[in-house]
mmCIF file of the N, C-alpha and C atoms, coordinates in Angstrom:
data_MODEL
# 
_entry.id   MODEL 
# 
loop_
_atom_site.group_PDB 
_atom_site.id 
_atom_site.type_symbol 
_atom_site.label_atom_id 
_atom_site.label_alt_id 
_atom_site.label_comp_id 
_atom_site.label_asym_id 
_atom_site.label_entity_id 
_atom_site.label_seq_id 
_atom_site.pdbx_PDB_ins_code 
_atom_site.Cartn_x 
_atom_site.Cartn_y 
_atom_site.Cartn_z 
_atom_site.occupancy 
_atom_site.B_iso_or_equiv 
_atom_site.pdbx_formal_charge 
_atom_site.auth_seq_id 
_atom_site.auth_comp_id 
_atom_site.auth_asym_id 
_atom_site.auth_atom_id 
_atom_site.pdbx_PDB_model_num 
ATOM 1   N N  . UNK A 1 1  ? -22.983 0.281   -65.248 1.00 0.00 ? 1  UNK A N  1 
ATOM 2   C CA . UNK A 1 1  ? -21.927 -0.616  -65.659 1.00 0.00 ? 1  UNK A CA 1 
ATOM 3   C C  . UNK A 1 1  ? -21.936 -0.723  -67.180 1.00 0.00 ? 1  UNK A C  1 
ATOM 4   N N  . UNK A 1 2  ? -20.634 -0.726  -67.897 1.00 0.00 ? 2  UNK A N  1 
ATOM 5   C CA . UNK A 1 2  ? -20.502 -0.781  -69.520 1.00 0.00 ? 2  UNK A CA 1 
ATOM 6   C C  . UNK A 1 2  ? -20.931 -2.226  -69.706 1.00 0.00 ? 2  UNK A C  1 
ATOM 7   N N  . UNK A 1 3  ? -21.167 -2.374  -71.275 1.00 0.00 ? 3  UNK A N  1 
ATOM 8   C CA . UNK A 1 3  ? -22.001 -3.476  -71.486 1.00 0.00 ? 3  UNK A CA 1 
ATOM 9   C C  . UNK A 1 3  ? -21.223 -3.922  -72.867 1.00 0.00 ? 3  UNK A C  1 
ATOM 10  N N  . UNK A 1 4  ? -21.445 -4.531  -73.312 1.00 0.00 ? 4  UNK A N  1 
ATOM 11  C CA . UNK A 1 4  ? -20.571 -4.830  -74.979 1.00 0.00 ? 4  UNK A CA 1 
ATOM 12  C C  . UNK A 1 4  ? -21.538 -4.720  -75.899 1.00 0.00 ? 4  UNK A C  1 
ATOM 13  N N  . UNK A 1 5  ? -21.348 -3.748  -76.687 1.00 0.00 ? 5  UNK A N  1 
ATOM 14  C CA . UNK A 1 5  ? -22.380 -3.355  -77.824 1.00 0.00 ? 5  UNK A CA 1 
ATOM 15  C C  . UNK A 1 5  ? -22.054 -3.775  -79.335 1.00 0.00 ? 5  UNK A C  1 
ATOM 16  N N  . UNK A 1 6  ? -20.401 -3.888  -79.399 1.00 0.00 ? 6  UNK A N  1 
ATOM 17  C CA . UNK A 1 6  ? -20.853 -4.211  -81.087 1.00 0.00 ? 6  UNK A CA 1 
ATOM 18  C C  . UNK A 1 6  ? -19.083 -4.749  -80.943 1.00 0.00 ? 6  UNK A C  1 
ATOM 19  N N  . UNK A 1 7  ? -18.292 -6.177  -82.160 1.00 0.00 ? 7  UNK A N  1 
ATOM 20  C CA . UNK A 1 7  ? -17.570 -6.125  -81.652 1.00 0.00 ? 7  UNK A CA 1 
ATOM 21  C C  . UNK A 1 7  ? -16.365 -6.006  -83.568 1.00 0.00 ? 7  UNK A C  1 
ATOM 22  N N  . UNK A 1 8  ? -15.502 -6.173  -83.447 1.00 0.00 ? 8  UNK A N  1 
ATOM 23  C CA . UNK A 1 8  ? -13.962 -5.942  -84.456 1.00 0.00 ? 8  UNK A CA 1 
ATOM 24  C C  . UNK A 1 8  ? -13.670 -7.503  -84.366 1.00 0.00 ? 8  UNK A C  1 
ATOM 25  N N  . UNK A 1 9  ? -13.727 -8.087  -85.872 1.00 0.00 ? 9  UNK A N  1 
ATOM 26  C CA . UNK A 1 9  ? -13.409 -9.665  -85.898 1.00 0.00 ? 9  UNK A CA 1 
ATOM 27  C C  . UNK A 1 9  ? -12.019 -9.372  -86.730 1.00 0.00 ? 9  UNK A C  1 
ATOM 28  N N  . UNK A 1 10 ? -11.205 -10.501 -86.698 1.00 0.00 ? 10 UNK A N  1 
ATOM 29  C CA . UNK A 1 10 ? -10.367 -10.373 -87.792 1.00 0.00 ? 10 UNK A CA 1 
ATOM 30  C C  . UNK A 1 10 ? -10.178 -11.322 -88.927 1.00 0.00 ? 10 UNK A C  1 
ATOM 31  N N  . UNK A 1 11 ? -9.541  -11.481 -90.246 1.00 0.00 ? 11 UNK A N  1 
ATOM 32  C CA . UNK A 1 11 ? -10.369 -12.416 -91.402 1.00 0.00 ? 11 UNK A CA 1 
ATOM 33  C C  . UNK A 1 11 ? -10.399 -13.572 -91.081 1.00 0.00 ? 11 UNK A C  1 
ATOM 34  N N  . UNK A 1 12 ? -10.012 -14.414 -90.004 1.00 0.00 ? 12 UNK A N  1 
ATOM 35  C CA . UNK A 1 12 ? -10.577 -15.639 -89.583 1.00 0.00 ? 12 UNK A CA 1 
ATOM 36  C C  . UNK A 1 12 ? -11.993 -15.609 -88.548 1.00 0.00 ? 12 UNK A C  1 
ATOM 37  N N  . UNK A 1 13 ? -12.180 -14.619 -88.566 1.00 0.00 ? 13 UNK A N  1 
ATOM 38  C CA . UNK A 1 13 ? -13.628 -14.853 -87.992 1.00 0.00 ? 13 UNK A CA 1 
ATOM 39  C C  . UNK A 1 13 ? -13.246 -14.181 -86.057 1.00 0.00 ? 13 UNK A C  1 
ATOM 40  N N  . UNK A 1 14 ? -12.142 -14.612 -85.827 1.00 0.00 ? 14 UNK A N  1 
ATOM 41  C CA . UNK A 1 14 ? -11.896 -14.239 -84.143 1.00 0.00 ? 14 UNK A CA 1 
ATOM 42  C C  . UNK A 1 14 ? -11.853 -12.931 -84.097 1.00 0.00 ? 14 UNK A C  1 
ATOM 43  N N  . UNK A 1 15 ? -12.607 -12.953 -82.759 1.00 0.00 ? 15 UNK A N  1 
ATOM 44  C CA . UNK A 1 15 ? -12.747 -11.347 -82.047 1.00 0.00 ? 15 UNK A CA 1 
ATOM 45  C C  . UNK A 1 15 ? -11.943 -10.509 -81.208 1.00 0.00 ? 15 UNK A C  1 
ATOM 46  N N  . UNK A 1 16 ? -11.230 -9.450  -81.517 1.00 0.00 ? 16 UNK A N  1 
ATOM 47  C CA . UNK A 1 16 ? -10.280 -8.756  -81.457 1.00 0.00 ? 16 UNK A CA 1 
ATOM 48  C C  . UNK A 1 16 ? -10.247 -7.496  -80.564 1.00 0.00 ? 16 UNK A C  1 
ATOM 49  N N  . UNK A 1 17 ? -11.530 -7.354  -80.714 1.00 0.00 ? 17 UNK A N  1 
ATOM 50  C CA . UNK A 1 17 ? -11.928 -5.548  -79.812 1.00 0.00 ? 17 UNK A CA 1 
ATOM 51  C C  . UNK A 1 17 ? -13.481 -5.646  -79.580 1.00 0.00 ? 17 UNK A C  1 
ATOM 52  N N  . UNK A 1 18 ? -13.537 -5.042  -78.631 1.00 0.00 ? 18 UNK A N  1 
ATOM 53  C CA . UNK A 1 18 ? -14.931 -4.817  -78.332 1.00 0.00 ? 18 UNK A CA 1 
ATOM 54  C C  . UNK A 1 18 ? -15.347 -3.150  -78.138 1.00 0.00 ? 18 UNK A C  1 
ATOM 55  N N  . UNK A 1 19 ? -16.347 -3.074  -78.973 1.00 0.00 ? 19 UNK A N  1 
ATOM 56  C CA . UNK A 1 19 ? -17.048 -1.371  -78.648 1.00 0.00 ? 19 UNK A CA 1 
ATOM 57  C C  . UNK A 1 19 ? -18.030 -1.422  -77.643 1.00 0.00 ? 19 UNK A C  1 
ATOM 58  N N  . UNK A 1 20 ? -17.670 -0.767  -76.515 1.00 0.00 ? 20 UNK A N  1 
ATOM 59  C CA . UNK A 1 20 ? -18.692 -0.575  -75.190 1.00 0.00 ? 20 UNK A CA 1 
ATOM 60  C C  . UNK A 1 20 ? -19.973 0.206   -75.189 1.00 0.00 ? 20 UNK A C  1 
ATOM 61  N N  . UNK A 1 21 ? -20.825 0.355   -74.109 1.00 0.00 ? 21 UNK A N  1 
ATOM 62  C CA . UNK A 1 21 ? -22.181 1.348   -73.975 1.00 0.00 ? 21 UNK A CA 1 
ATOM 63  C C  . UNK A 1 21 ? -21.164 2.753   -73.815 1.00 0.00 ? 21 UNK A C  1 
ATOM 64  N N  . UNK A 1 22 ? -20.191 2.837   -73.370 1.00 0.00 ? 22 UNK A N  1 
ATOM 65  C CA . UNK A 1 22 ? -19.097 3.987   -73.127 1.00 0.00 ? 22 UNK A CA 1 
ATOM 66  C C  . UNK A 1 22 ? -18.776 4.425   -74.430 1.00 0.00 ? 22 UNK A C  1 
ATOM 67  N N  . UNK A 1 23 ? -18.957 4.440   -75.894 1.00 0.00 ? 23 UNK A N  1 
ATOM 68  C CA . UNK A 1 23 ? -18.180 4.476   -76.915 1.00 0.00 ? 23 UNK A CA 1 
ATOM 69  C C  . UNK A 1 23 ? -16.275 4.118   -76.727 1.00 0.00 ? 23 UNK A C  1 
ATOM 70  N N  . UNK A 1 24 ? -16.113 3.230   -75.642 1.00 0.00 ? 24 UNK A N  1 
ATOM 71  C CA . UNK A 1 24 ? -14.806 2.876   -75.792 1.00 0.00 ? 24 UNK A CA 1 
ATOM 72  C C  . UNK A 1 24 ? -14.616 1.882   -76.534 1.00 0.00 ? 24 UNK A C  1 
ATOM 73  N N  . UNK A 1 25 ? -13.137 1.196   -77.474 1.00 0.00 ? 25 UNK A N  1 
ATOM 74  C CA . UNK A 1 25 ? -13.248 0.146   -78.202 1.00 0.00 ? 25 UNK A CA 1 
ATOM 75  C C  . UNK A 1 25 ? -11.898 -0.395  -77.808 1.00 0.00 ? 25 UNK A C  1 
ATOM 76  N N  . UNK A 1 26 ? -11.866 -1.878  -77.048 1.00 0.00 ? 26 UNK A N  1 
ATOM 77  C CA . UNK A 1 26 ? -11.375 -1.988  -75.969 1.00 0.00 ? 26 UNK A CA 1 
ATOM 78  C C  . UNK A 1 26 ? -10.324 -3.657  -76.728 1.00 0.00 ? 26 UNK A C  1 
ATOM 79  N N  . UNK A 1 27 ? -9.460  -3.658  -76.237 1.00 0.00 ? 27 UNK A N  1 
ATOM 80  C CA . UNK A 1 27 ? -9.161  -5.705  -77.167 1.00 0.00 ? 27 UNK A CA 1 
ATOM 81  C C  . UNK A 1 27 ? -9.584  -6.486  -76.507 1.00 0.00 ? 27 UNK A C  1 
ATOM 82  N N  . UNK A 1 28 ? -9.393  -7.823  -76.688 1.00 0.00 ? 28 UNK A N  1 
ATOM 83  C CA . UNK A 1 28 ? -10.013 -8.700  -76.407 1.00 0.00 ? 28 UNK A CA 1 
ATOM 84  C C  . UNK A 1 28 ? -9.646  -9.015  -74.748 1.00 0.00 ? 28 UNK A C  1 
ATOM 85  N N  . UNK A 1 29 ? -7.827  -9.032  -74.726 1.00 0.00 ? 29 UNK A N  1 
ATOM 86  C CA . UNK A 1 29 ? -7.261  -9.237  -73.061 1.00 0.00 ? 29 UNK A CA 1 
ATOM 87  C C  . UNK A 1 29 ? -7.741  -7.742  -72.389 1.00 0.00 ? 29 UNK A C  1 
ATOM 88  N N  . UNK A 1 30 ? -8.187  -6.961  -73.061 1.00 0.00 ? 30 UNK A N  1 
ATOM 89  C CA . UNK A 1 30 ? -8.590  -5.529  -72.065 1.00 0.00 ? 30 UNK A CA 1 
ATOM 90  C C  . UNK A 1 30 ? -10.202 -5.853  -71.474 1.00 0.00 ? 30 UNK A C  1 
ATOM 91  N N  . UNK A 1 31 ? -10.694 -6.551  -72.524 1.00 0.00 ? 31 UNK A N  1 
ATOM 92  C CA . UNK A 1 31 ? -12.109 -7.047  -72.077 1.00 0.00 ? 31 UNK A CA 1 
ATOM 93  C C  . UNK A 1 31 ? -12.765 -8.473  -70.759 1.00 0.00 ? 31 UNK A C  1 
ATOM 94  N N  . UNK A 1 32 ? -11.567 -9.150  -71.262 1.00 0.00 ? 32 UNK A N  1 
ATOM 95  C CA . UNK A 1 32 ? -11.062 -10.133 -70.214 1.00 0.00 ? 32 UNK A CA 1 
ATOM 96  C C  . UNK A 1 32 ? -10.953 -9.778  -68.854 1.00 0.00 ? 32 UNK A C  1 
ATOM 97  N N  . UNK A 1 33 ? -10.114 -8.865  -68.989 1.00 0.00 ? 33 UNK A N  1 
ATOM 98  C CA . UNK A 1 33 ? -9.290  -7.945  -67.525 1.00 0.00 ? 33 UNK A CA 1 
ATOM 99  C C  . UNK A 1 33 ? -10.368 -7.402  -66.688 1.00 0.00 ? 33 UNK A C  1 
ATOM 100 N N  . UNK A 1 34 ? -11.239 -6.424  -67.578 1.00 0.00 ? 34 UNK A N  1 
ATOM 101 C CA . UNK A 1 34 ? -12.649 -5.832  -67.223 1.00 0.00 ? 34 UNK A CA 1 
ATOM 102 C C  . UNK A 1 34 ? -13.545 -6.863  -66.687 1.00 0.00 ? 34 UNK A C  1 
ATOM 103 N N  . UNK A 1 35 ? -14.004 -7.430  -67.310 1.00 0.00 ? 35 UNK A N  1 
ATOM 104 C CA . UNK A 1 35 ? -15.214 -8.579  -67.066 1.00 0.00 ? 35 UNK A CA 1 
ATOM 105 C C  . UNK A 1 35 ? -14.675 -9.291  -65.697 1.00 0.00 ? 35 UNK A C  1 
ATOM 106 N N  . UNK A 1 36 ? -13.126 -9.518  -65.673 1.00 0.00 ? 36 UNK A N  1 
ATOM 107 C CA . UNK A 1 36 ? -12.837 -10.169 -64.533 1.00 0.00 ? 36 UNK A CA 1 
ATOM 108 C C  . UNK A 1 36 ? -13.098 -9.858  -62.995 1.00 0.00 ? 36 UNK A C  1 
ATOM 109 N N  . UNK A 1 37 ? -12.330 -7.937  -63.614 1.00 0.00 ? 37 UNK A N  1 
ATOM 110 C CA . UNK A 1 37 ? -12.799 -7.316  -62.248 1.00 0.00 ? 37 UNK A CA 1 
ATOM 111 C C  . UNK A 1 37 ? -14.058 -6.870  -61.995 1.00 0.00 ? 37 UNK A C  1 
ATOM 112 N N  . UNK A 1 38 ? -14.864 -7.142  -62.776 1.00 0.00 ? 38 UNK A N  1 
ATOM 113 C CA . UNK A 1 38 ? -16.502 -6.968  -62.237 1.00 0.00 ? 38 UNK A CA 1 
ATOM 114 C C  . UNK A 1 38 ? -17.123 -5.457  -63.296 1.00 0.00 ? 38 UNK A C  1 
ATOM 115 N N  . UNK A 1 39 ? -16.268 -5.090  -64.053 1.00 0.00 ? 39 UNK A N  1 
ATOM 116 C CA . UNK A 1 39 ? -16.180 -3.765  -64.528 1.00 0.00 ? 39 UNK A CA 1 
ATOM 117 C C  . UNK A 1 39 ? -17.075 -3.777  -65.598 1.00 0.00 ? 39 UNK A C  1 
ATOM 118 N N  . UNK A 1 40 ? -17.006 -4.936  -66.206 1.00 0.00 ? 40 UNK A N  1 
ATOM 119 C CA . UNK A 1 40 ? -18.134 -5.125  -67.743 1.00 0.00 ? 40 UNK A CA 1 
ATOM 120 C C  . UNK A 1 40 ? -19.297 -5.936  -67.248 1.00 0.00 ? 40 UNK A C  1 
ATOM 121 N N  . UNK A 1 41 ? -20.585 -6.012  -68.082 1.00 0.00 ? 41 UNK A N  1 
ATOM 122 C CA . UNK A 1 41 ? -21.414 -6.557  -67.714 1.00 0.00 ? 41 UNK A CA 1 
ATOM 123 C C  . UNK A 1 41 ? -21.886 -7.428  -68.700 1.00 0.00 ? 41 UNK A C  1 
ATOM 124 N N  . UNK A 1 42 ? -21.972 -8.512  -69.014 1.00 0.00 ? 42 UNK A N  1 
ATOM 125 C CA . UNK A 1 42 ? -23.137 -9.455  -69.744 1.00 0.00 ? 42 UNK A CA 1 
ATOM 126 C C  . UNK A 1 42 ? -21.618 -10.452 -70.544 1.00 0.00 ? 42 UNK A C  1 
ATOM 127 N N  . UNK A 1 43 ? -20.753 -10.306 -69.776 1.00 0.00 ? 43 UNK A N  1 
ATOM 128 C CA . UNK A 1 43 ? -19.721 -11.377 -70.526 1.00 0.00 ? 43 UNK A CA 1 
ATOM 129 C C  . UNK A 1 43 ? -19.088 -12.562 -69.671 1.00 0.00 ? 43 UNK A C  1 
ATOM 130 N N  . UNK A 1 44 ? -19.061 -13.880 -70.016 1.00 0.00 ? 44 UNK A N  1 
ATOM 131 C CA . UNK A 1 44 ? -19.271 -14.982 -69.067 1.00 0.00 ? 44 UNK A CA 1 
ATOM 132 C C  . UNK A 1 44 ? -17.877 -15.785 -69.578 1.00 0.00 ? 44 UNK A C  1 
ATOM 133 N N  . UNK A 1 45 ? -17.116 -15.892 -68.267 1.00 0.00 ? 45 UNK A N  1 
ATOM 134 C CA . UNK A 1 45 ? -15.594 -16.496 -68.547 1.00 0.00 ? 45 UNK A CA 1 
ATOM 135 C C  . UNK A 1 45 ? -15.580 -17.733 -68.377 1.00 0.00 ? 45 UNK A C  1 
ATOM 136 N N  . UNK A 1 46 ? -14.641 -18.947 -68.869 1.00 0.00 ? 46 UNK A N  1 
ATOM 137 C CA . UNK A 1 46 ? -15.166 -19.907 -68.448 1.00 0.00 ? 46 UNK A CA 1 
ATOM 138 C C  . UNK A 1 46 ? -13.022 -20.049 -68.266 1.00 0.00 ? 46 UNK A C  1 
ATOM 139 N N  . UNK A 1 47 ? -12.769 -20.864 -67.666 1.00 0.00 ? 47 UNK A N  1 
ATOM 140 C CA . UNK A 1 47 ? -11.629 -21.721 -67.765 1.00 0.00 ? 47 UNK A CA 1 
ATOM 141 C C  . UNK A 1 47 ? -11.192 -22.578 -68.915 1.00 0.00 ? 47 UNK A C  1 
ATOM 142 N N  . UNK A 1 48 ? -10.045 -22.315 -69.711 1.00 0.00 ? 48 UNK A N  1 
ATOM 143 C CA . UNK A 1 48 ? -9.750  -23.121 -70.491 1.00 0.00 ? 48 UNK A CA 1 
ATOM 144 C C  . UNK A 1 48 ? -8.435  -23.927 -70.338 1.00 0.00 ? 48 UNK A C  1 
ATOM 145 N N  . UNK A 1 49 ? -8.511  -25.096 -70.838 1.00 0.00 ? 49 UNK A N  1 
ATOM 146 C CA . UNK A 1 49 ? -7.005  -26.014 -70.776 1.00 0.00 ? 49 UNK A CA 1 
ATOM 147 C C  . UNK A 1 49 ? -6.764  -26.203 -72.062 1.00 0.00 ? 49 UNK A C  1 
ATOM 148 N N  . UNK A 1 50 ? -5.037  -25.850 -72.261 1.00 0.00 ? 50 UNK A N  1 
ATOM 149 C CA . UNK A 1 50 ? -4.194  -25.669 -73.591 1.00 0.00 ? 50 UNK A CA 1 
ATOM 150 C C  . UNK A 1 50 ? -3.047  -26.415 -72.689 1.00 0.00 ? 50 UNK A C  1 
ATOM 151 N N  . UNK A 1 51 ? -2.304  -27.099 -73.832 1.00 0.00 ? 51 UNK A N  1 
ATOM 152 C CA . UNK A 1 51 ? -0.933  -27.372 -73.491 1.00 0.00 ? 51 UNK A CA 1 
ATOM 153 C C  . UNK A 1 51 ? 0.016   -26.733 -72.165 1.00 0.00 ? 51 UNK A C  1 
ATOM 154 N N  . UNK A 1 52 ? -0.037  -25.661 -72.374 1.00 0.00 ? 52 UNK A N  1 
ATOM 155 C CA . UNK A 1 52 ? 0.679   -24.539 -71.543 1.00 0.00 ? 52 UNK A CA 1 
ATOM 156 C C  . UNK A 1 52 ? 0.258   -24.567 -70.151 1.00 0.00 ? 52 UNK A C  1 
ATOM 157 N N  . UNK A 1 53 ? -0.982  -24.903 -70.075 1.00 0.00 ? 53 UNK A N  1 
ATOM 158 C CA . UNK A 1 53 ? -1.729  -24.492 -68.618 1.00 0.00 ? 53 UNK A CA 1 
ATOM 159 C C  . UNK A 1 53 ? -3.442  -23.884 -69.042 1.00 0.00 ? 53 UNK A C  1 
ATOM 160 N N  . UNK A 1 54 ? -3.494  -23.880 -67.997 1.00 0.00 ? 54 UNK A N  1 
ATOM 161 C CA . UNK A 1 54 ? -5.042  -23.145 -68.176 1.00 0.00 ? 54 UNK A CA 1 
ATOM 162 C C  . UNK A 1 54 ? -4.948  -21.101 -68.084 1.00 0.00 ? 54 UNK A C  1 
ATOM 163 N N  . UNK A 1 55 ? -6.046  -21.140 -69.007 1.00 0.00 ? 55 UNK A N  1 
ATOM 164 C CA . UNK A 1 55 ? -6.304  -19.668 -69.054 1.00 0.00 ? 55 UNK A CA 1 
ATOM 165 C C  . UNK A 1 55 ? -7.830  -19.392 -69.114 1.00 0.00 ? 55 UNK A C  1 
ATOM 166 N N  . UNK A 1 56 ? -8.428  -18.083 -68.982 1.00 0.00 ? 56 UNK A N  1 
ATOM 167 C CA . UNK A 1 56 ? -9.197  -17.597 -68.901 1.00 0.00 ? 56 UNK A CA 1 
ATOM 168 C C  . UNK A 1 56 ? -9.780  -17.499 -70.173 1.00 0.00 ? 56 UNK A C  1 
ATOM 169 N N  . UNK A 1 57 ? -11.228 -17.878 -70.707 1.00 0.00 ? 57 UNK A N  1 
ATOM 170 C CA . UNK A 1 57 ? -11.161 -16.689 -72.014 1.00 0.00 ? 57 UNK A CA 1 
ATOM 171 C C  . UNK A 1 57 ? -12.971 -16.617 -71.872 1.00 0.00 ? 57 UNK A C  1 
ATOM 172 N N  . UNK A 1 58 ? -13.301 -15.865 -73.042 1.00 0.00 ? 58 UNK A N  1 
ATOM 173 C CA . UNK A 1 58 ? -14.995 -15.186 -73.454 1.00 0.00 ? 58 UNK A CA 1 
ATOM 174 C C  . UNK A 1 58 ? -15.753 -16.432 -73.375 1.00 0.00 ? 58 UNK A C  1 
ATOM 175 N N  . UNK A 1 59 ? -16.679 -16.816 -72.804 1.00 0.00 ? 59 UNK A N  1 
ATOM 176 C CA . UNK A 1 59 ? -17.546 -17.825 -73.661 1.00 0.00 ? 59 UNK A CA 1 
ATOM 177 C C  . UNK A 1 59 ? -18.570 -17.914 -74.474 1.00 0.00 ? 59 UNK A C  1 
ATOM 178 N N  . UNK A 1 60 ? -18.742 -16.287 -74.599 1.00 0.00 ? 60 UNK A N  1 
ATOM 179 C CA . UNK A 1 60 ? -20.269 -15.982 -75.651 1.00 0.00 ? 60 UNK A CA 1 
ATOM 180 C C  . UNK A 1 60 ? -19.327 -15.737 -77.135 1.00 0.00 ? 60 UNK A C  1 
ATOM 181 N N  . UNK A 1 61 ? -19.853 -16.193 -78.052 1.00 0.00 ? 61 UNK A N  1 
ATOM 182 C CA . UNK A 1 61 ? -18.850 -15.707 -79.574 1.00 0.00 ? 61 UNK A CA 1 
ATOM 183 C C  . UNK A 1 61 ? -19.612 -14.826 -80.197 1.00 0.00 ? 61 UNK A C  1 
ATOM 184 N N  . UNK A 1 62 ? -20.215 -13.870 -79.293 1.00 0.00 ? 62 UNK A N  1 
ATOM 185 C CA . UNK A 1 62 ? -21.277 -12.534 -79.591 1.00 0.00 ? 62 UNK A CA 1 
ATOM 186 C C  . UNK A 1 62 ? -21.656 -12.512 -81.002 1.00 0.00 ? 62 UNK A C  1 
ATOM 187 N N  . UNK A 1 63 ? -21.891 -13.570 -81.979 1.00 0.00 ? 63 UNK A N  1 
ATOM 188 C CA . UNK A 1 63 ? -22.429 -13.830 -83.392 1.00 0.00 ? 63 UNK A CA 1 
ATOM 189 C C  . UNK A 1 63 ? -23.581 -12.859 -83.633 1.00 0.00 ? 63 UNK A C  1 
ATOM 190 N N  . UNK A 1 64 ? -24.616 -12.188 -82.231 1.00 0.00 ? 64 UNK A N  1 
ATOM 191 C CA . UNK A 1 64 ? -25.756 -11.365 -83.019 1.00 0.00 ? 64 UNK A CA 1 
ATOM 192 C C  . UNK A 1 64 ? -25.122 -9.639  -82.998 1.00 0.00 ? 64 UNK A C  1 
ATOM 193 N N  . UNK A 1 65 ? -23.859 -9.467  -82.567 1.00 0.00 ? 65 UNK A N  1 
ATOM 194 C CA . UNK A 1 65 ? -23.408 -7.849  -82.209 1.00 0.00 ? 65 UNK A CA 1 
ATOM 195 C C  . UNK A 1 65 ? -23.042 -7.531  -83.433 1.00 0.00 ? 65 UNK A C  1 
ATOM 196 N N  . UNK A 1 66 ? -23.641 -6.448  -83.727 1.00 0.00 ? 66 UNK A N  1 
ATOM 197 C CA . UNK A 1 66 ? -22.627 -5.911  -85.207 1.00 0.00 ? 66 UNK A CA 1 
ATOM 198 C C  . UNK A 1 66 ? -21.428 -5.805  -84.576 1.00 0.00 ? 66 UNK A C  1 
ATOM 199 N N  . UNK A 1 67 ? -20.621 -5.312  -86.545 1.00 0.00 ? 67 UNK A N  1 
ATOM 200 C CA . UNK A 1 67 ? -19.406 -5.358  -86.353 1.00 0.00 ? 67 UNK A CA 1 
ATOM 201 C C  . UNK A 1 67 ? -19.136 -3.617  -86.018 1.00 0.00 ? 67 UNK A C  1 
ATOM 202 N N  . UNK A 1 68 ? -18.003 -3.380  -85.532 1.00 0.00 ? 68 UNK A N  1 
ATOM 203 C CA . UNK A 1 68 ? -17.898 -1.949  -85.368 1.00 0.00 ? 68 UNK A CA 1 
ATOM 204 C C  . UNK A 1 68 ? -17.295 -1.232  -86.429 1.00 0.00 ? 68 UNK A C  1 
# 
């Protein structure tokens, strides 16, 4: 199973792409999608509430992964 190895921030600091054990470099809703269906390994979703409704998102802010 792919794993998240290093990730692409953008100048506010939020994370944008992720580089896999696969050398794939994937965005953030592609990583979401993955992790959901069981496809990625070591990334933990939690439920969030916004105005709009609730959504899905990352809950690790992978701070020790280099950048890619």
């Amino acid at each position: 199973m792919e794993t998240i190895v290093a990730v692409e921030r953008n100048y506010l600091g939020e994370i944008i792409s992720f580089k896999t054990s696969n050398e794939r470099i994937i965005s953030y809703r592609k990583a979401l999608l993955e992790a959901e269906e069981g496809l990625l390994d070591g990334i933990r979703l939690c439920e969030a509430s916004y105005e709009e409704g609730q959504a899905l998102i990352i809950e690790d802010t992978f701070a020790e992964y280099p950048l890619i």
